[in-house]
C-alpha positions in Angstrom: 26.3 -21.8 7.1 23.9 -18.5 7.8 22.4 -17.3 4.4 21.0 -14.1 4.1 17.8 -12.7 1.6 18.0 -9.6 -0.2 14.4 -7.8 -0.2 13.2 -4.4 -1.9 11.7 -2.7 -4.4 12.3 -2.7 -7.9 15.9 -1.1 -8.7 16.6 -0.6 -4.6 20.0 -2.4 -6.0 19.6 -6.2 -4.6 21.1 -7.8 -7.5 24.0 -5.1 -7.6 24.6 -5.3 -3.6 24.7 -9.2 -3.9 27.3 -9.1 -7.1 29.6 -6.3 -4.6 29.0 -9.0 -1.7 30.4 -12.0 -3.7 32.9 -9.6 -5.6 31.5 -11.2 -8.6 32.7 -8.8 -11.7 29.5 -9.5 -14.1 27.3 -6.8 -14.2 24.0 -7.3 -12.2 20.6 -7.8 -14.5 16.9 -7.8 -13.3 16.1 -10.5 -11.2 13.0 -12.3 -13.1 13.0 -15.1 -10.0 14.8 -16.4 -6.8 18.3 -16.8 -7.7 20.7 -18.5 -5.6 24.3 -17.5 -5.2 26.5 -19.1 -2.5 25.5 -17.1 0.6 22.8 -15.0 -1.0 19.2 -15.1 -2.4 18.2 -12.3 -4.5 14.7 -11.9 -4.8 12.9 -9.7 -7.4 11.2 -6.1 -6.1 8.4 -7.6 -7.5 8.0 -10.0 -3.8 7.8 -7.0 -2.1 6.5 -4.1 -4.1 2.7 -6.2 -4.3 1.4 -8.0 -1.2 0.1 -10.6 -2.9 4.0 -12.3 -3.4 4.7 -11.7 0.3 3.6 -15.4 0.3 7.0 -15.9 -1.4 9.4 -13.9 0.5 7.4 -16.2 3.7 8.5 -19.2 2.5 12.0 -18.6 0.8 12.5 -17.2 4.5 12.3 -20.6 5.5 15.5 -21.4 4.0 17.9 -18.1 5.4 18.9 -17.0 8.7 19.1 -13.2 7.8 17.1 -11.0 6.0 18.3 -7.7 4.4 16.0 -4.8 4.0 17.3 -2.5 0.8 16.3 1.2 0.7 17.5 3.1 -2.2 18.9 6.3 -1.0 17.2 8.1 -4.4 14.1 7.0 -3.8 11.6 9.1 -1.5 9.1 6.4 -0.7 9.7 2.8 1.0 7.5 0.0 0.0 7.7 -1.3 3.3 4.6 -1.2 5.7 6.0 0.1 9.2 6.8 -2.9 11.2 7.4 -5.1 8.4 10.3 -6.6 9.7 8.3 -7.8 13.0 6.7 -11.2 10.6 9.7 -12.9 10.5 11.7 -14.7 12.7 15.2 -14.2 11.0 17.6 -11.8 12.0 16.9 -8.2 10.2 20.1 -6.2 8.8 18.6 -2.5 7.2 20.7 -1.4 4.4 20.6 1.7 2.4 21.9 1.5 -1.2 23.0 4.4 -4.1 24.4 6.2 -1.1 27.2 7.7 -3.1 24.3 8.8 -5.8 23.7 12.9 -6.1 20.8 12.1 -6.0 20.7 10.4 -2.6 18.8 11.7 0.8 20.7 9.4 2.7 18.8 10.6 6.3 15.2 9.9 4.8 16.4 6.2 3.5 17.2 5.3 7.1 14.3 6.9 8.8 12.4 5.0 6.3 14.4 1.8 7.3 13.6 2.9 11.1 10.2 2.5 10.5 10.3 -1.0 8.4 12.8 -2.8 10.9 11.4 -2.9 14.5 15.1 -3.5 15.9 18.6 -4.5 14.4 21.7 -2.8 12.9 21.4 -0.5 9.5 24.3 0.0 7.0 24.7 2.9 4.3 25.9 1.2 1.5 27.9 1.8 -1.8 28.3 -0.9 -4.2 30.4 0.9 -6.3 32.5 2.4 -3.7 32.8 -0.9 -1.8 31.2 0.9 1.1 29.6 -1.2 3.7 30.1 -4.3 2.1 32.4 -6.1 4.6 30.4 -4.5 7.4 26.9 -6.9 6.0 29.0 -9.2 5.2 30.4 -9.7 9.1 26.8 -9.3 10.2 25.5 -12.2 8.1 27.9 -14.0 10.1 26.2 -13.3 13.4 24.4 -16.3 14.9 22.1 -13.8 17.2 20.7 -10.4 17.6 22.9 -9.9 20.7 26.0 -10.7 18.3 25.0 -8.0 15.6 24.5 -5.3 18.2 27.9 -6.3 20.2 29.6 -6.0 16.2 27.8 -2.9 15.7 28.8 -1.3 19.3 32.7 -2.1 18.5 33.0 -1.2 14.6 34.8 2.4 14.4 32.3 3.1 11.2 29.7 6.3 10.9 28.0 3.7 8.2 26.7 1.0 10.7 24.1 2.1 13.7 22.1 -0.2 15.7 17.9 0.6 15.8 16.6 -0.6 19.3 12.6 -0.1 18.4 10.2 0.8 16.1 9.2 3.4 18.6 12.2 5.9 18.4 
């Protein structure tokens, strides 16, 4: 069964995304640690906001076949070094959350995405308008890259691109 880990700052909306993904109806709380649900592993922003927990986001990769990059669409900066995506070997799926926010700059959250993911398909997301949520959940279900870009190339969605390099 392909698993999937949910990376990003604090409050990018892992925890939320994951409870929309499992249609769980509990209301998503602050990670403190690696939590396990079915499919998914939420991971706190704390992993990935400070370099010196990338060790853990290295090794719980170990145990997923896809990764899922989270960009808040409120927030203007990405805690992602450009390229980040490049140190694993498990399939990359960019997602922007809070896209149905006000607040939301939707365009900077996937150039930001762009620039963290060095190739792979990116989703705008809404947990709570159920946008984009069947879309990651069919990717998670890809075996290879060549599978997510053939799903991306035949969904009829504005929400769901493929990024070919880091370089464009």
């Amino acid at each position: 069964m392909n698993r999937a880990m949910l990376i990003g700052s604090i409050g990018a909306g892992k925890s939320t995304l994951t409870h929309a993904l499992l249609e769980n109806k509990i209301e998503a709380r602050k990670t403190q640690s690696l939590t396990y649900y079915d499919w998914i592993v939420d991971t706190p922003g704390e992993y990935t906001e400070n370099p010196l927990f990338y060790k853990n986001i290295m090794a719980t990769s170990l145990e997923v076949t896809h990764i899922l990059y989270l960009q808040d669409a409120t927030n203007k900066k990405s805690i992602f070094p450009p390229g980040f995506s490049g140190g694993f070997t498990k399939l990359p799926i960019g997602v922007v959350t809070k896209a149905d926010s006000e607040a939301a700059n939707v365009d900077l959250a996937i150039e930001q995405l762009k620039r963290a993911i060095t190739r792979g398909p990116i989703i705008v997301s809404s947990s709570l308008e159920k946008k984009g949520l069947k879309e990651i959940r069919d990717l998670v279900k890809c075996n290879t890259m060549q599978e997510m870009k053939d799903y991306v190339l035949t969904n009829q969605s504005n929400d769901i691109f493929f990024h070919e390099t880091l370089y464009k």
